[in-house]
C-alpha positions, 0 to 999 in steps of 0.5 A: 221315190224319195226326197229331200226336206230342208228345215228352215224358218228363213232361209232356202236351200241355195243360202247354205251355200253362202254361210257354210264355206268349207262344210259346205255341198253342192247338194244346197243347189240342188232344186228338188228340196221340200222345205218346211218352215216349221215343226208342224209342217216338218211332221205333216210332210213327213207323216202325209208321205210315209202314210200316202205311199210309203216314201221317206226322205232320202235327206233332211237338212235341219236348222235348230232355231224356228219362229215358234216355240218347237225347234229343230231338236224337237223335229229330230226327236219326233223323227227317231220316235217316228222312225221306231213305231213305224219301223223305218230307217233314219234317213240320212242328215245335215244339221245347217244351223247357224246356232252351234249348241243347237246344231250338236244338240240335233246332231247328238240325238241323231247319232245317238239313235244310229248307234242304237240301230246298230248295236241291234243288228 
């Protein structure tokens, strides 16, 4: 069983629906999100469930800019790092963020990583 985290110091999954138009999917209305609100409860749900009973998100919906200093880049870069020591797939990813440079950023590392991957295979 998985699930799907929204990282996001504001909103809720259903406001995506409003700001993103065109890019916009459906899977914003969807009611089954855990959302966390910061890095500390992005690395807690995570870590928590991956140690439990093994589960990972099957989606992550990130924003860059959080209310403390750690933002979404920082929680994709301890995902890929947490993705390797614990020899699990990068779930898959939507970057939400209203913050353009932000949201390549978190985007570049994430592809960066799957390219990797890949290369490995």
């Amino acid at each position: 069983m998985s699930y799907k985290l929204f990282l996001d110091d504001e909103r809720f999954p259903v406001d995506c629906e409003y700001f993103l138009g065109f890019r916009s999917t459906p899977i914003y209305t969807e009611n089954d999100w855990v959302i966390v609100r910061n890095f500390t409860e992005f690395v807690e749900v995570i870590y928590r469930k991956w140690m439990t009973v093994k589960e990972t998100p099957s989606l992550i919906s990130f924003d860059h800019d959080l209310a403390q200093e750690k933002t979404g880049k920082d929680c994709a870069n301890w995902l890929v790092d947490f993705c390797i020591e614990n020899q699990m797939n990068l779930p898959n990813w939507l970057v939400h963020s209203r913050n353009p440079v932000g949201a390549e950023n978190i985007s570049s590392i994430l592809e960066q990583y799957k390219k990797f991957v890949n290369s490995q295979k």
